[in-house]
Each structure stands twice: as C-alpha cells, then as structure tokens.
N, C-alpha and C positions, 0 to 999 in steps of 0.2 A: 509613597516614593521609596524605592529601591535603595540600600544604604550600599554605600563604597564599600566594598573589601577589599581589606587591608590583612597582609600578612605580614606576623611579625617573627624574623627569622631568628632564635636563637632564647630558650625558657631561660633566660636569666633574671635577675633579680632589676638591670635596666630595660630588660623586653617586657615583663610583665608589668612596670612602671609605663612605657610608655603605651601598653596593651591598657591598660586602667583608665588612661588618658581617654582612650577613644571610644571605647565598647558601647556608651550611650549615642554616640554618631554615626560608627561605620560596624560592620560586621568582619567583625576582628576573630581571625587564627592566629595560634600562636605554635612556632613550631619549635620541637624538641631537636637540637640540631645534633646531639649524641646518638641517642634513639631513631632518630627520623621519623617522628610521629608527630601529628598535629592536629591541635587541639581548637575548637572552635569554643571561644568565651564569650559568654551570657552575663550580661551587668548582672543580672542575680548572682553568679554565681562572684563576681567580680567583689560584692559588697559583700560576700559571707565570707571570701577570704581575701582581707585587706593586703598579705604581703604570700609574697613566690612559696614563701616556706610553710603557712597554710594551706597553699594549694597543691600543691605537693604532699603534705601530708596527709591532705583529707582523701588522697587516691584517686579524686573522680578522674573520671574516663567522659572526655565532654565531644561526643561526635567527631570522631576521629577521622580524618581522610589521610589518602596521597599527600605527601610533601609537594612533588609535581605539578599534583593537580592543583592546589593550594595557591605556589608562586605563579601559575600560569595565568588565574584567572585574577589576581591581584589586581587592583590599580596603582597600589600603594604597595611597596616592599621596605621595611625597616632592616635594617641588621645588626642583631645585637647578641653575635655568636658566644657560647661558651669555651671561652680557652684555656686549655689546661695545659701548654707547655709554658715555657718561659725562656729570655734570651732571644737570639735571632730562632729560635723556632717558633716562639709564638708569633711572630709576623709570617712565618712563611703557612703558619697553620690559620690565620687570619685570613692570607690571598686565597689559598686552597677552598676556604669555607665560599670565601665572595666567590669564586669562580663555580663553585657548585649550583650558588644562587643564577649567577646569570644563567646558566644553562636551560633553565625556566623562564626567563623575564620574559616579556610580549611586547610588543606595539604599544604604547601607548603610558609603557608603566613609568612610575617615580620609584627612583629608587633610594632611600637614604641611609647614609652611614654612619653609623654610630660611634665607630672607633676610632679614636687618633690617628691622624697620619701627621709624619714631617711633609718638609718644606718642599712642594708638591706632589707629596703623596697621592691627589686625589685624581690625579689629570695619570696616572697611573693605573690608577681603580677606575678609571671611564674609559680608558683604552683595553683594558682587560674585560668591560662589559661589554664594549662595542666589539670585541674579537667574538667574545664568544655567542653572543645573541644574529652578529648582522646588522642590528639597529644603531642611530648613529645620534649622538646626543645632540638632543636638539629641536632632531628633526620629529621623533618617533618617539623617544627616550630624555625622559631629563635624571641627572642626577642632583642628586641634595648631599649634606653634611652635615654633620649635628654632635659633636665630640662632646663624650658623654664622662664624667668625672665618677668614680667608685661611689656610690651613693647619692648622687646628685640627678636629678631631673632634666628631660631634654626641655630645650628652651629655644632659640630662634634656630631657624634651620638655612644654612644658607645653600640655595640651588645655583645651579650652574649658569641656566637660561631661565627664560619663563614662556612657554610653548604659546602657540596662538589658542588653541580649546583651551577652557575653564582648568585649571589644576586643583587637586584634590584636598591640600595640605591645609590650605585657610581653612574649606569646613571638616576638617577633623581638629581644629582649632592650633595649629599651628602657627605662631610668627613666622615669618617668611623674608628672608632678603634675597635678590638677584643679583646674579651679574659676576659676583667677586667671591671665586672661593679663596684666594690668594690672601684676601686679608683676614678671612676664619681662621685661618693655617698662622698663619701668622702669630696673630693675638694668639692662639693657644699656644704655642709653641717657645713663646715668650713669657706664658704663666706659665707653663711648665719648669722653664729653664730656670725663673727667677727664685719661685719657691722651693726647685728642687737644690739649689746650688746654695742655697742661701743656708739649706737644713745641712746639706755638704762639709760648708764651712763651718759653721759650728762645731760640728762633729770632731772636723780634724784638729781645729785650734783648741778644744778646752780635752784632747787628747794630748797636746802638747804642753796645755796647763794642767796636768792633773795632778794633784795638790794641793792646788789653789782655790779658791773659792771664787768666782767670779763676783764683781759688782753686780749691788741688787740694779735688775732692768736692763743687764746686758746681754741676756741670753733670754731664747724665748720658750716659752713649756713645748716642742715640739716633737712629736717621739717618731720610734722606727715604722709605725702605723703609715705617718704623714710621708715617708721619703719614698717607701716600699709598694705605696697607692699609686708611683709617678713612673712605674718601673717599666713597664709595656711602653710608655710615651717616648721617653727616653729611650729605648731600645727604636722606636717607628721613627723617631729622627734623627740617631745614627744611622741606619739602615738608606733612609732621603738623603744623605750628602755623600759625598765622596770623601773617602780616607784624604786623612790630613788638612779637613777643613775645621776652623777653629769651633763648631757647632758640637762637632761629633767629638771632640775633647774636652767639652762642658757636660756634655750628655753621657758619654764616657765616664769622666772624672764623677757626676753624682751615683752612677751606679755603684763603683768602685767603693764609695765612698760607706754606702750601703753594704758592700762584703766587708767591710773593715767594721763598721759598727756591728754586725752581731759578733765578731772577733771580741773588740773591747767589751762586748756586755757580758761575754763569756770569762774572759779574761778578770771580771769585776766580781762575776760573781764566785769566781775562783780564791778571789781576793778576801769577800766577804765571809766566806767558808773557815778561809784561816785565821780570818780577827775574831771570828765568835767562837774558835775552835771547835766547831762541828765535825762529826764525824761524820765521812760522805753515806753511810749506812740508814744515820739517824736524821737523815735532811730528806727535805723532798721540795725539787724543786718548779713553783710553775711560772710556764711560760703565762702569764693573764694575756690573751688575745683572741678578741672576739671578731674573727673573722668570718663574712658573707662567706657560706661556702656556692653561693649559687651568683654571685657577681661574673662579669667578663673577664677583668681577669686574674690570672692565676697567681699573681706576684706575691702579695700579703700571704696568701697560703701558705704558699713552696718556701716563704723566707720564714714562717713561723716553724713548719716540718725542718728546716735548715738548723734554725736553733736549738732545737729542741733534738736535736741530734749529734750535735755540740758537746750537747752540757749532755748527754748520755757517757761522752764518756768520760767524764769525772763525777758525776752523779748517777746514781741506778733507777733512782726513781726520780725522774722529771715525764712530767706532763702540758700539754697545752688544757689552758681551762677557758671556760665561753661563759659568759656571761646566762646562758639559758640554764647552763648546770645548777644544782643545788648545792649545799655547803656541806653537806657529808661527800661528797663526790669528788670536790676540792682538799678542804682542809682535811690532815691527817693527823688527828688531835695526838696521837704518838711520837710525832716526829716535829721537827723544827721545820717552818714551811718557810720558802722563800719565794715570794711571790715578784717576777720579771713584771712592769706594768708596761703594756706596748702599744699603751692610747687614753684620753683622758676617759674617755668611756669607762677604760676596766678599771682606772684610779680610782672612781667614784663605787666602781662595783667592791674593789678588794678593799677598799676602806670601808664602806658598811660590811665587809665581814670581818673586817678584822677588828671590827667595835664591837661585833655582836659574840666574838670570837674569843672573850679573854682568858679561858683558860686553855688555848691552843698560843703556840708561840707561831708570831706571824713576824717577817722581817718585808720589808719593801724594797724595792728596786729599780726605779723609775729609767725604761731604757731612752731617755733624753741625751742629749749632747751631753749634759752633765754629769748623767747616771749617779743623780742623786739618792740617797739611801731613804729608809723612813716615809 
C-alpha cells in the first residue's frame, strides 16, 4: 500500500518534531524554506538523528527535489516556517511564506497551520489559499490549525470541515476535531494573554518594589525565557483586532513589558558592578540563554542579541553562553564573571558550573521579576 505524502513546510525544530511523528506512516519531505530545498526523510534516518540539530549537523543530503514539485504532489501540507524577523514583520513574513505554499497546493490537499493566529486569523489564511490556488475550502481543500508552543509538540489539530473522501490526518495519527476553528483561536489566545500578562505584572510591580523583598510564595520563579516564547502570539493578535480594542492593549502592554525588563536587568546589572566594585575591564558578563536556534520563532533570539548589546556598552566583554558550550568557553577564570540566568534550564546549568567552578569568581543573576542575585 502506497503511503501518504506528506510535506512538511519549513526545517525547523517544530517541523522536524512533527516530520518524526510521521515518517513510519507517510512518506514525509521536509522543506528547507530558507534554502528552498527539500529533503525526503527515512525513519532510519529519523532514529540516528533524534533532534533538527543532529540532522543538520551530520550534513546528509537525503534525495533532494523541487520544493514545487514536493507541495504539489502532497496530500498533506504542514507549515512550520522559519522566521527570522520580529514585530509586525514577522507576521507579514509568515503571510508571505503561507502565500508562497499555496501557490503549489492541489485538489484535494490539507493544509495545516502551525503558527498562531489572533482572533480570526485563520478565516484570513483560508481566504488567502483560496485566492491564490482557485480551490475553495471545503469543497476541494480543507484547512486545519494546530498552534504549536516553542518546544512543545503538535497535539489535536482542529479542521475547518471534514470532506466527504477519507482524510489523511487520523492515519498519520493525528487527533482531529471539526467544525470550530473559532474556539482553537480562542482557547489559545487566552493562554497566551493570561500567562503573558500575568509574567507582565510581576515584572512591573516588584520594579516598583525594588527594595523590598517580596513575601515567600508571592512571586513565581518565572524568567525573560517564559515572556519572550509569547512574543510572535502577541504580536498575531494585535495585528487580528483593530486599534483601540481592549485585546491589543493587553497584548501590547506584555510586549512593552518585555522591552522594559531587559532595561531593568541591564539597569541591575549596572547596579551590581558597583556594589561589588568591579571594574568593567575585569568583569565578564554572561547572557546564560540557551536558545533553539532552529525554532519558528525568532523572538527569544533577537531579545537575547538585544541584551547582550545593552550591556556591551558598559561592559566590553559580555557574551551569550548555551548550554552546549564547555566551561572554558564560558567561565573566564581571570576575570569576575556575571552570569544573567534567562531560564531555569540555564539555572541548573550555571550552578553545576559554578560548583565545579570554585576558584573562578562566579556572581548570578536571575533575570525573574525579582532579579534575584546569587
């Protein structure tokens, strides 16, 4: 029996997750949507390299075709683009990428989207595939949605309709709901809001407490990692309402919120320089943030590159450091090191080195609401 081909649009670290998913089911491409190249994946090859960044690294070259020819002959299209701008350009470099896909889709295809949208975003993305293909959802064409969270796995996929012929998504082992994309949009857009705003407000109140030590259990261990993951979402449902509705001044206000904290963590660690009396010569300061660089999107990046270009100019030597590096690469046993933590991940990294560390001077800096020290 013939297996479904399936094209997964866009080598990132959620395509290649949701490419993993299927490769024992369908006969899964995965396309390079910088390069325009695309790669046909082999469960061998899928088991020798567990994540994007082995596979990448090891260079193979796996039967390579047309991008064209690829989404043409799909049944299935996912899209799980790489974007590298941020702000209202990454949604307009998002529509741009979807519009390139539909130019390919067929008769018959599913198409599903992997990226955030606001509050009917998608009934906007179906009108922009029905423009460009001629096919008309429904009838020819179904659309899906499947908002995919920085590191997290796709999980029910809600379609639009559900065509009278068999659909493909059950046997590539997808959960499947119909009928309501209204309420996907929804619920997501509402754990956006709530988590984003919630990290928001912290930030600003113990910015106006600072001082003060807050009660133990009233603040949560949550860093610039967790706000800066939400930053494309927020951006896609500004973009869905219209100026001056109370949506886009929630969504507004947490990104804001997020230019203000790497200010204060800047600001802290300016602070810290002068209570230890460091001299900015003999410091070296790191950013700890271990960021995908192969994720969709670009946010955590461009906000760790932000900071770290901050503190360049009151420090000469600040670095971002990743969790993959070694500890000579990191630590500067010469100089006093001040290590920014910007997720709990690199907590637990910069504290095994700075146990393993004791005769380098290592200072911590937890970029939390609280921007606790130590």
């Amino acid at each position: 029996m013939q297996k479904i081909k399936v094209a997964v649009y866009g080598l990132t670290t959620e395509g290649y997750s949701i490419a993993s998913q299927m490769v024992d089911r369908a006969s899964v491409t995965i396309v390079d949507d910088t390069l325009q190249m695309a790669m046909e994946l082999e469960p061998a090859t899928v088991r020798g390299n567990p994540t994007l960044q082995d596979l990448v690294g090891g260079e193979s070259l796996m039967g390579l075709k047309p991008v064209s020819q690829v989404l043409t002959e799909a049944r299935v299209v996912f899209f799980t683009p790489k974007l590298r701008r941020i702000g209202d350009e990454s949604v307009i470099e998002a529509n741009a990428k979807l519009r390139e896909v539909a130019k390919n889709v067929t008769r018959g295809t599913t198409v599903v989207n992997t990226l955030p949208v606001g509050i009917g975003g998608n009934d906007d993305n179906i009108a922009l595939i029905e423009k460009q293909t001629g096919l008309t959802n429904g009838e020819n064409l179904v659309y899906g949605y499947c908002p995919m969270r920085p590191g997290a796995g796709a999980t029910v996929v809600a379609c639009s309709v559900k065509m009278k012929e068999p659909g493909g998504l059950e046997d590539l082992g997808f959960r499947t709901s119909y009928g309501n994309l209204l309420a996907t949009e929804l619920e997501y857009v509402s754990s956006v809001l709530n988590d984003s705003t919630s990290i928001a407000t912290e930030i600003e109140l113990m910015r106006k407490a600072k001082g003060l030590k807050p009660a133990a259990g009233k603040t949560s261990e949550r860093y610039i990692d967790d706000l800066a993951s939400h930053v494309y979402d927020l951006t896609a449902i500004q973009a869905s309402e219209d100026v001056g509705e109370p949506l886009t001044y929630l969504a507004g206000a947490a990104v804001k919120s997020l230019e203000n904290h790497v200010r204060y963590i800047v600001d802290e660690t300016r602070e810290n320089l002068r209570e230890l009396q460091l001299k900015a010569s003999r410091t070296r300061v790191l950013v700890a943030w271990s960021v995908d660089r192969y994720e969709m999107r670009a946010d955590r990046m461009k906000t760790a590159e932000s900071l770290v270009e901050r503190l360049r100019d009151y420090v000469t030597d600040v670095k971002q450091a990743q969790m993959a590096a070694g500890r000579d690469e990191v630590i500067d046993s010469y100089k006093h090191n001040i290590a920014i933590v910007c997720s709990r991940a690199d907590l637990e990294w910069m504290k095994s080195l700075k146990s393993g560390s004791r005769s380098s001077e290592i200072s911590l800096l937890r970029a939390t609401a609280t921007l606790q020290r130590g």
